[in-house]
The first five atom37 places (N, CA, C, CB, O) and aatype in JSON, in Angstrom:
{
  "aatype": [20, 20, 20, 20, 20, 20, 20, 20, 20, 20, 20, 20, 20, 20, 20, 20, 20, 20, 20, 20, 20, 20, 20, 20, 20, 20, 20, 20, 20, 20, 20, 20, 20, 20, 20, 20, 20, 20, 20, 20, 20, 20, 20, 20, 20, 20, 20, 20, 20, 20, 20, 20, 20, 20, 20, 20, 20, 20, 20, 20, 20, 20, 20, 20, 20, 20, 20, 20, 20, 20, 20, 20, 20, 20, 20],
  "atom_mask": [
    [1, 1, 1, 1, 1],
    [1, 1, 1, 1, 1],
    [1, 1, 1, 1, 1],
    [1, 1, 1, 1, 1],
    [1, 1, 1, 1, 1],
    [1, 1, 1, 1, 1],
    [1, 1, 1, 1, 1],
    [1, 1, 1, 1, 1],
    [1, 1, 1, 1, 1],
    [1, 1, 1, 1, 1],
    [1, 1, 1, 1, 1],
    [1, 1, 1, 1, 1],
    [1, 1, 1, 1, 1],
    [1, 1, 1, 1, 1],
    [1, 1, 1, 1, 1],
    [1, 1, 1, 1, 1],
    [1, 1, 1, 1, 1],
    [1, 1, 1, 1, 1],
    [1, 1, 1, 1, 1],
    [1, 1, 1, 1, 1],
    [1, 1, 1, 1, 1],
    [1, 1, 1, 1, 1],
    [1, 1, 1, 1, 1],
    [1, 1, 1, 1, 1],
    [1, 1, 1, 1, 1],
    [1, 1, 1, 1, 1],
    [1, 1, 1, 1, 1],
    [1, 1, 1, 1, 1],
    [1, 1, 1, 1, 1],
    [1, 1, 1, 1, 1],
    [1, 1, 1, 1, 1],
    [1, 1, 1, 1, 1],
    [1, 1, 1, 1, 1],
    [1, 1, 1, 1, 1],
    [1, 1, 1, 1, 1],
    [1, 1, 1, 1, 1],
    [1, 1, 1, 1, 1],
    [1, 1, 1, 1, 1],
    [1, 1, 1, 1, 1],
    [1, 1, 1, 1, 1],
    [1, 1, 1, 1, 1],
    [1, 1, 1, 1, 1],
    [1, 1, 1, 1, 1],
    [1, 1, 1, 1, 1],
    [1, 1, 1, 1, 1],
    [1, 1, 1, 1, 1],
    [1, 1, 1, 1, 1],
    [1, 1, 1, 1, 1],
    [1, 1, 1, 1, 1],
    [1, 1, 1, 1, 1],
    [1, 1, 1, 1, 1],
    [1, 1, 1, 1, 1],
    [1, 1, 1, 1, 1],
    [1, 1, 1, 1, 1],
    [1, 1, 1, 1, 1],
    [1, 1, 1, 1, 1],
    [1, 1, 1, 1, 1],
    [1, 1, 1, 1, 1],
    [1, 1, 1, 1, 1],
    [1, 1, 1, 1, 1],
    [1, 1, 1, 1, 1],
    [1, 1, 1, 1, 1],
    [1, 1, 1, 1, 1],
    [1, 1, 1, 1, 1],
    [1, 1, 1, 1, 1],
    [1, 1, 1, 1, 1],
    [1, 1, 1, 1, 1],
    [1, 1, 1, 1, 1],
    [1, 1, 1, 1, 1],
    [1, 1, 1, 1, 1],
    [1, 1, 1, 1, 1],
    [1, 1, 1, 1, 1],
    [1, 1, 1, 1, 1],
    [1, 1, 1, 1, 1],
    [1, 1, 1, 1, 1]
  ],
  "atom_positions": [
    [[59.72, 30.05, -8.67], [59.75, 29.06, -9.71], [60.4, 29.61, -10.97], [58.36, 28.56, -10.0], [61.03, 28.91, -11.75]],
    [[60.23, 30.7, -11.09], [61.11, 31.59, -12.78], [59.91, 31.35, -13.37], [62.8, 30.75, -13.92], [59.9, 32.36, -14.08]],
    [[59.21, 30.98, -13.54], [58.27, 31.04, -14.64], [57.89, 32.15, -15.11], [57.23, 30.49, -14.41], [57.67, 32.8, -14.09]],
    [[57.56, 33.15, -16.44], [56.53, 34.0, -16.45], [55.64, 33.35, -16.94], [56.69, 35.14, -17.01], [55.68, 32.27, -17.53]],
    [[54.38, 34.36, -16.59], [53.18, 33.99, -16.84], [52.66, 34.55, -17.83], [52.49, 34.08, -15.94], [52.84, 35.7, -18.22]],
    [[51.69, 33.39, -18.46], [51.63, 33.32, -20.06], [49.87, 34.01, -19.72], [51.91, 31.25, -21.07], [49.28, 34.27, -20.77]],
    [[49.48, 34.15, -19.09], [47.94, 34.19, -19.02], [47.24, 33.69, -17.59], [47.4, 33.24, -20.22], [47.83, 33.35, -16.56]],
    [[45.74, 33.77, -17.86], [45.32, 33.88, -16.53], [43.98, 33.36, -16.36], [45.39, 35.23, -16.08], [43.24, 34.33, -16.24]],
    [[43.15, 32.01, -16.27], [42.33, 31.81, -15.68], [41.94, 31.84, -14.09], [42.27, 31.05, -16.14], [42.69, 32.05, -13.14]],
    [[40.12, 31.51, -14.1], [40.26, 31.6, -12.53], [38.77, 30.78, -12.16], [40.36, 33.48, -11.85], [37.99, 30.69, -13.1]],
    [[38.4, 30.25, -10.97], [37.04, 29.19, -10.68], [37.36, 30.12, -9.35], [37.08, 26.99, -10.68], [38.4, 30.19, -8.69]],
    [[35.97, 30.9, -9.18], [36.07, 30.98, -7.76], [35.45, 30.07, -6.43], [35.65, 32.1, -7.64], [34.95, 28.97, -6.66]],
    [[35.49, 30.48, -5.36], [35.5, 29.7, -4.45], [34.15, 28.6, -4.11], [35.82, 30.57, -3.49], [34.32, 27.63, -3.36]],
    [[32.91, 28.87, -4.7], [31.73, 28.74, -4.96], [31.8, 27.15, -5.91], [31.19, 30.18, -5.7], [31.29, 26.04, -5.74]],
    [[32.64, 27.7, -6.88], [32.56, 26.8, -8.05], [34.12, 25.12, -7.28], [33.22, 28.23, -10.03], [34.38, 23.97, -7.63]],
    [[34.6, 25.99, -6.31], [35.5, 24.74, -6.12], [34.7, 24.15, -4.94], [37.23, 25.07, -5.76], [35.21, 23.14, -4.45]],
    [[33.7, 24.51, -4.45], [33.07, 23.78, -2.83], [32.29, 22.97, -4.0], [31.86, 24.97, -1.23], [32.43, 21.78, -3.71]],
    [[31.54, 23.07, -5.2], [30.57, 22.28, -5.95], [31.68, 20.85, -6.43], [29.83, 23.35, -7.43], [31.37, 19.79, -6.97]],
    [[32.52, 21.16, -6.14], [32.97, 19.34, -6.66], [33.46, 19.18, -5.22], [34.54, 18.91, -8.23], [34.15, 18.18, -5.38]],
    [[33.58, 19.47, -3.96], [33.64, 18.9, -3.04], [35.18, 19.28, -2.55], [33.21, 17.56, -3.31], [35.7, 18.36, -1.9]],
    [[35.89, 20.3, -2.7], [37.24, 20.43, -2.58], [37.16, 22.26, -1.58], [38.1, 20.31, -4.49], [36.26, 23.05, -1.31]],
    [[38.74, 22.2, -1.31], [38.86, 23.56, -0.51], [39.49, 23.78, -1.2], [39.23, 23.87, 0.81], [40.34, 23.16, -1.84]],
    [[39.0, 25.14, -1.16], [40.08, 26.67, -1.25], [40.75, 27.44, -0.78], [39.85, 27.46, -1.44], [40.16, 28.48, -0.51]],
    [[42.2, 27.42, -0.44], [43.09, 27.92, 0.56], [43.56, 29.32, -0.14], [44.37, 26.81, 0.92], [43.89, 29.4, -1.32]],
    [[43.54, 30.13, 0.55], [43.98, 31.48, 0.58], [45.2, 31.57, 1.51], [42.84, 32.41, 1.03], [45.04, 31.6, 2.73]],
    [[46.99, 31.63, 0.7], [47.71, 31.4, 1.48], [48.05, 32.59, 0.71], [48.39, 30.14, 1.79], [48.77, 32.44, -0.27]],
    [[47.63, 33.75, 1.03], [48.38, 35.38, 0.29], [49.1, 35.84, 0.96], [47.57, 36.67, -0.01], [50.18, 36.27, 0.55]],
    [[48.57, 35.92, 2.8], [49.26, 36.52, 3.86], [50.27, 35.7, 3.99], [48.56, 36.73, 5.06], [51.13, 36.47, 4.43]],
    [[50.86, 34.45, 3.89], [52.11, 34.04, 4.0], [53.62, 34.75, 3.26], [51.87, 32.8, 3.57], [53.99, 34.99, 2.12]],
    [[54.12, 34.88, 4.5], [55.62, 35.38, 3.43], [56.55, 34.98, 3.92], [56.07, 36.89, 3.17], [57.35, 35.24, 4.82]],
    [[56.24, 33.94, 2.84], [57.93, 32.8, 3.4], [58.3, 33.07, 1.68], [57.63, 30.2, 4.14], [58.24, 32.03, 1.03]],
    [[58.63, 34.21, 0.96], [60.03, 34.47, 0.06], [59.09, 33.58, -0.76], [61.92, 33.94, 0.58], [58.15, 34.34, -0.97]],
    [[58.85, 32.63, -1.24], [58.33, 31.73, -2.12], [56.28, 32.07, -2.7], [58.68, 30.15, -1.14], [55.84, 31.62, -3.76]],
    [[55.72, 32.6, -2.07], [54.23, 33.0, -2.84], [54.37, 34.29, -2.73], [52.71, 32.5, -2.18], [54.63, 35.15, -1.89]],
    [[53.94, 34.1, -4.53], [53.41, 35.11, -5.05], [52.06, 35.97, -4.17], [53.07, 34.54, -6.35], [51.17, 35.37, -3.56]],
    [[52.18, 37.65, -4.31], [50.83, 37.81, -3.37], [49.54, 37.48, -3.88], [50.63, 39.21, -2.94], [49.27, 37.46, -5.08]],
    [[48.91, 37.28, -3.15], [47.17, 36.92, -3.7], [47.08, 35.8, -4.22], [46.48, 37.81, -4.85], [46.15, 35.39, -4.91]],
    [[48.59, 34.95, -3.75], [48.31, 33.69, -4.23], [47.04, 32.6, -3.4], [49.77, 33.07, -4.19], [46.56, 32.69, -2.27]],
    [[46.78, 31.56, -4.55], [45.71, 30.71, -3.67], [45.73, 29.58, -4.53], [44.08, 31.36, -3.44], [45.95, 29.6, -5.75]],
    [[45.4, 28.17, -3.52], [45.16, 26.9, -4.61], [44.2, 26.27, -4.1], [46.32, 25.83, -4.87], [43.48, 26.62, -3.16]],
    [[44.16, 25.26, -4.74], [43.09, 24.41, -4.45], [43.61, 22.8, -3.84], [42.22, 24.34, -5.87], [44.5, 22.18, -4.41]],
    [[42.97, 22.32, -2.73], [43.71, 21.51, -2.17], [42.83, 19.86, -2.39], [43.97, 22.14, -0.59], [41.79, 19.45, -1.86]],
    [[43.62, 19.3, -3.24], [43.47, 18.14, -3.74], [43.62, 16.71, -2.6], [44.49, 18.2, -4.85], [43.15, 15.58, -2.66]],
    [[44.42, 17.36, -1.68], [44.81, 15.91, -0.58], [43.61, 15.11, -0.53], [45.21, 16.31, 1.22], [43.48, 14.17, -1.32]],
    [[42.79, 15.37, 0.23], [41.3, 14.65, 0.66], [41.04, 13.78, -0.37], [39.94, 15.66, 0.81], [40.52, 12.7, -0.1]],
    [[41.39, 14.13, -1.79], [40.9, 12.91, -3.08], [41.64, 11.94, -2.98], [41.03, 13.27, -4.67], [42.85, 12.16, -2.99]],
    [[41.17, 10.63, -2.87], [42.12, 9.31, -3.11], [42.52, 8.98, -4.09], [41.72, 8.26, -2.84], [43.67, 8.62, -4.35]],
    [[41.06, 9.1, -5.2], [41.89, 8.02, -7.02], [42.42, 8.93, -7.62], [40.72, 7.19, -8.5], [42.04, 10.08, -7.41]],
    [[43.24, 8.71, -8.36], [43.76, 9.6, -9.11], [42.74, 10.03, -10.53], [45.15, 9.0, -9.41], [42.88, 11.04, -11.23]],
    [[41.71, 8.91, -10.71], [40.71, 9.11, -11.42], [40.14, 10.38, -10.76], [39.85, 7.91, -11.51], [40.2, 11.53, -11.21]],
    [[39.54, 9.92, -9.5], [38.63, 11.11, -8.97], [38.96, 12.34, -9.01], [38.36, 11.04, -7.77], [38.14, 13.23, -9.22]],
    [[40.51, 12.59, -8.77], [41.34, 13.79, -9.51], [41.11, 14.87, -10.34], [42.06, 13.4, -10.16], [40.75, 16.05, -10.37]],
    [[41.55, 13.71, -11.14], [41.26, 14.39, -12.75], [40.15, 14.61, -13.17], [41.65, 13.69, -13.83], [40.08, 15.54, -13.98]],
    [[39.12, 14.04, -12.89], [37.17, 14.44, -12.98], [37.63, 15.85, -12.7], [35.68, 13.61, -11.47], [38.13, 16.75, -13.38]],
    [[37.14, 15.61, -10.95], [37.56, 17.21, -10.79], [37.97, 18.53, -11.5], [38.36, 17.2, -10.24], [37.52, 19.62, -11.83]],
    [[39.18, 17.74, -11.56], [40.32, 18.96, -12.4], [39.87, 19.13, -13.6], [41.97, 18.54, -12.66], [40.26, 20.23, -13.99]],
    [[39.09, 18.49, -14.59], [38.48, 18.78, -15.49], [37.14, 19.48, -15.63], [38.52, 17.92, -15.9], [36.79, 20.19, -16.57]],
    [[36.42, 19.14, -14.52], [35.5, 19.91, -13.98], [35.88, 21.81, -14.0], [35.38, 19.21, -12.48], [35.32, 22.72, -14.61]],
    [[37.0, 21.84, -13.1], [37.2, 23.01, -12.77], [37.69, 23.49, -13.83], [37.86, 23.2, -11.72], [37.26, 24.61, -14.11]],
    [[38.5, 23.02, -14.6], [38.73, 23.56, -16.03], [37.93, 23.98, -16.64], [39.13, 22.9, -16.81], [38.01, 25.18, -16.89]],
    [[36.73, 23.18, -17.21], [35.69, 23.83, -18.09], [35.1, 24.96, -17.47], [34.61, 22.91, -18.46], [34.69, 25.82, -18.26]],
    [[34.92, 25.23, -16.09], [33.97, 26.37, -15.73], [35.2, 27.7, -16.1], [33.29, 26.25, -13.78], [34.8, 28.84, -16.32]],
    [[36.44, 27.42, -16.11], [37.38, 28.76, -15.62], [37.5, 29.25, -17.25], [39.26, 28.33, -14.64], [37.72, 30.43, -17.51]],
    [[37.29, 27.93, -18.63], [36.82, 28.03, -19.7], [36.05, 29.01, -19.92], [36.38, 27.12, -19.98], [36.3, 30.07, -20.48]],
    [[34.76, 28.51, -19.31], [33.66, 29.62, -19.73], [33.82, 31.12, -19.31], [32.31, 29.22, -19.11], [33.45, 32.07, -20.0]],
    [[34.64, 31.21, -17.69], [35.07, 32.71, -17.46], [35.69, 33.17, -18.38], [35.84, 33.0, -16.41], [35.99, 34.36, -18.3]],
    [[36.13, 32.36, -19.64], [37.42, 33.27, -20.56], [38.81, 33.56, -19.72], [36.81, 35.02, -21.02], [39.05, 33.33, -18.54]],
    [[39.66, 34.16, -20.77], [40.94, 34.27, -19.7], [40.5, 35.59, -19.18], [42.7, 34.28, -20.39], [39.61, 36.33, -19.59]],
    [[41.61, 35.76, -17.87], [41.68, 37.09, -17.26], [42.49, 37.99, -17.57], [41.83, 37.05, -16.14], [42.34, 39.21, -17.51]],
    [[43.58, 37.26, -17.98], [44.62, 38.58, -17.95], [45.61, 37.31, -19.08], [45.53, 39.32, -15.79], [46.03, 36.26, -18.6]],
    [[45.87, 37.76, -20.89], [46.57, 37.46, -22.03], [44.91, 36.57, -22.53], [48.37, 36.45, -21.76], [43.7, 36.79, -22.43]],
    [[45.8, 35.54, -23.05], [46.95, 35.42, -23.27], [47.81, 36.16, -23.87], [46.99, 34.66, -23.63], [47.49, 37.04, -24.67]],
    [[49.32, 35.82, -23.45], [50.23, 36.42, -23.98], [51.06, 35.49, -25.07], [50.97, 36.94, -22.92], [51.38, 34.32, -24.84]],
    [[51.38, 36.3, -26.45], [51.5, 35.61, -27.7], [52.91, 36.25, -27.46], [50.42, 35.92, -29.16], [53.19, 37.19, -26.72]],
    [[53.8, 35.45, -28.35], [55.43, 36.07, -28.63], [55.61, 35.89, -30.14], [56.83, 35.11, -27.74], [56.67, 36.24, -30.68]]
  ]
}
């Protein structure tokens, strides 16, 4: 993607089964495109786009309270 990365939250796997969602661990893949130790969270199964964003706000506030992991990074 080119992006660098500005910083680093994280919800572990515990905290994404509590709103009802999976956690895919796709690190061992190497198809040229993931980063290692990459992982997401897989949204398909949700229908509304409301129900979504609950979620995703959900998981936000907890990765909040972890603080960041790694920056932020200021320029």
């Amino acid at each position: 993607m080119g992006y660098n990365s500005v910083g680093v939250f994280y919800v572990d796997v515990a905290e994404v089964h509590e709103v009802a969602l999976r956690a895919v661990d796709d690190s061992q893949v190497d198809d040229g495109y993931r980063p290692p130790a990459h992982a997401y969270i897989d949204f398909k199964a949700v229908q509304s786009k409301g129900d979504q964003q609950k979620r995703a706000s959900t998981l936000r506030d907890k990765a909040e309270k972890h603080g960041w992991q790694y920056g932020p990074v200021t320029r």
